[in-house]
C-alpha positions as CSV (number, residue, x, y, z in Angstrom):
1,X,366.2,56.4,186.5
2,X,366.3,53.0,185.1
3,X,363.3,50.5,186.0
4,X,364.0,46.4,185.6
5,X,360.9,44.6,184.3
6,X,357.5,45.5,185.8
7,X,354.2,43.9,185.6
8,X,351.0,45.7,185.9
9,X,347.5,44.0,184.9
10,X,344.6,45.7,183.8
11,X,341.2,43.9,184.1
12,X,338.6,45.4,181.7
13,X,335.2,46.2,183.0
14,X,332.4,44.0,182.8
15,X,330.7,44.6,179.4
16,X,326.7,44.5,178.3
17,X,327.9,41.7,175.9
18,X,329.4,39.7,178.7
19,X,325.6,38.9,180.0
20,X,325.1,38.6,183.4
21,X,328.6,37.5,184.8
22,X,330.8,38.6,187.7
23,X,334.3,39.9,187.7
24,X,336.6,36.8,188.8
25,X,339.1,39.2,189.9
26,X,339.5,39.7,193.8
27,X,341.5,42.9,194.5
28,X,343.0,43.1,197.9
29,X,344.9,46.6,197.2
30,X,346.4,47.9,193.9
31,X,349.5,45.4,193.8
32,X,347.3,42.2,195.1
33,X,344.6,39.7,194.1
34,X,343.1,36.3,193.6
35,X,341.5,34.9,190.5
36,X,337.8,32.9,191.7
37,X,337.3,29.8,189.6
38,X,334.3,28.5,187.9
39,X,334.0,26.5,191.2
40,X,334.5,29.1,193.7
41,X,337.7,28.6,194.8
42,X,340.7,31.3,194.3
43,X,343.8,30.8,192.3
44,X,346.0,31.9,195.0
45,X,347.3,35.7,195.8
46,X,349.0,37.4,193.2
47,X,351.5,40.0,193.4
48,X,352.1,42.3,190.4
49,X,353.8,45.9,190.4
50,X,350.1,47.5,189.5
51,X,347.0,45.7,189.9
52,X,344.3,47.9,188.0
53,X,340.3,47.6,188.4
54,X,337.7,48.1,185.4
55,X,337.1,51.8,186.8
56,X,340.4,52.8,185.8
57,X,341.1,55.5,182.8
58,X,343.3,55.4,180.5
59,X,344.8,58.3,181.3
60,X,345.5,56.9,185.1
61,X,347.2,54.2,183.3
62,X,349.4,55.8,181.5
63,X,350.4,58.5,184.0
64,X,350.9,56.2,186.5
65,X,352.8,53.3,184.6
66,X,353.5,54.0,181.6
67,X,354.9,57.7,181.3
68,X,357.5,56.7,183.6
69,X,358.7,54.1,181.3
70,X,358.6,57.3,178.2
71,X,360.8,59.6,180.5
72,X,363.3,56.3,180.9
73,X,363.1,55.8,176.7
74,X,364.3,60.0,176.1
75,X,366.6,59.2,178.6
76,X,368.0,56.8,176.9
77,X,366.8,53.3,178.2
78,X,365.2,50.7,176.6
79,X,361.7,50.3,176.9
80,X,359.0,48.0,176.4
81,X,355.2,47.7,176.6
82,X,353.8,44.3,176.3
83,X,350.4,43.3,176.4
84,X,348.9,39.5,176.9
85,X,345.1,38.2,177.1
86,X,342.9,36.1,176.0
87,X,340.7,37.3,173.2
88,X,338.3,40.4,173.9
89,X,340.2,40.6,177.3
90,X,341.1,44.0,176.4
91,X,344.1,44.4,174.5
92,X,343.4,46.6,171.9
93,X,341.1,49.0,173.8
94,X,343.8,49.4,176.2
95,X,346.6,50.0,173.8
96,X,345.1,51.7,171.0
97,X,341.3,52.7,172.4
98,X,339.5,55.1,170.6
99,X,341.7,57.1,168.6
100,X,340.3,61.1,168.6
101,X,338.2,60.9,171.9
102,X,340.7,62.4,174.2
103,X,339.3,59.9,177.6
104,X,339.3,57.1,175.2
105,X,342.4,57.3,173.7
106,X,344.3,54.3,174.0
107,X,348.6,53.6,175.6
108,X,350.2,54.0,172.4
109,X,348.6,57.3,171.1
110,X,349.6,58.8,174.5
111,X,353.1,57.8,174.1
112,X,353.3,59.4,170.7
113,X,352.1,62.6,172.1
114,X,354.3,62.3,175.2
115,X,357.2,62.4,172.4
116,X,356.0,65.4,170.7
C-alpha cells in the first residue's frame, strides 16, 4: 500500500573524535524528542514518523523504514530516500556505510539487494 511523505531521523552515536560531549538529543519514545541547546534549554517536542537513537543498526533501519518504502517502489509507487545534516552528522555512513561488512553496510546497498 501507498505511504504519503514520512520523516524519520537518525541521530548518529557519539564518536571518540567528538571529545567529551553529550548527545543534545532527548528521546521521549521512538516518534518524540527535544533538541537541548548550548544553554540548557530544549528546542521544543518534536514529532517525526521514526525517531532513531545512536544504538540503532543499520539493518533496523532499513527493515523498519526503509524496506517498506522498496515493497511500495516494485509495486509500482514512487519512492524516495532523502537525507539532510550538517556535516559529519552522518549522512554517508547511514546511506552508504561500509560497503562489504554485512552490519555495516549502509541504506542504499540494502535496497540494491532488496531488488535482486
Amino acid at each position: 500500500q501507498a505511504r504519503g511523505v514520512q520523516v524519520c531521523v537518525r541521530v548518529r552515536p557519539i564518536l571518540p573524535k567528538d571529545g567529551d560531549i553529550e548527545c543534545a538529543v532527548n528521546y521521549r519514545d521512538e516518534r518524540t524528542g527535544s533538541v537541548s541547546g548550548d544553554d540548557g534549554k530544549n528546542s521544543g517536542i518534536m514529532k517525526f514518523d521514526r525517531l532513531f537513537d545512536g544504538s540503532t543498526t543499520q539493518a533496523e533501519i532499513f527493515d523498519e523504514f526503509i524496506k517498506p518504502a522498496v515493497k511500495n517502489v516494485m509495486d509500482g509507487f514512487n519512492g524516495t530516500i532523502f537525507a539532510y545534516g550538517q556535516s559529519s552528522s552522518g549522512k554517508t555512513t547511514t546511506m552508504i556505510g561500509d560497503i562489504g561488512v554485512p552490519d555495516m553496510e549502509g541504506l542504499l546497498p540494502r535496497v540494491i539487494a532488496e531488488f535482486y
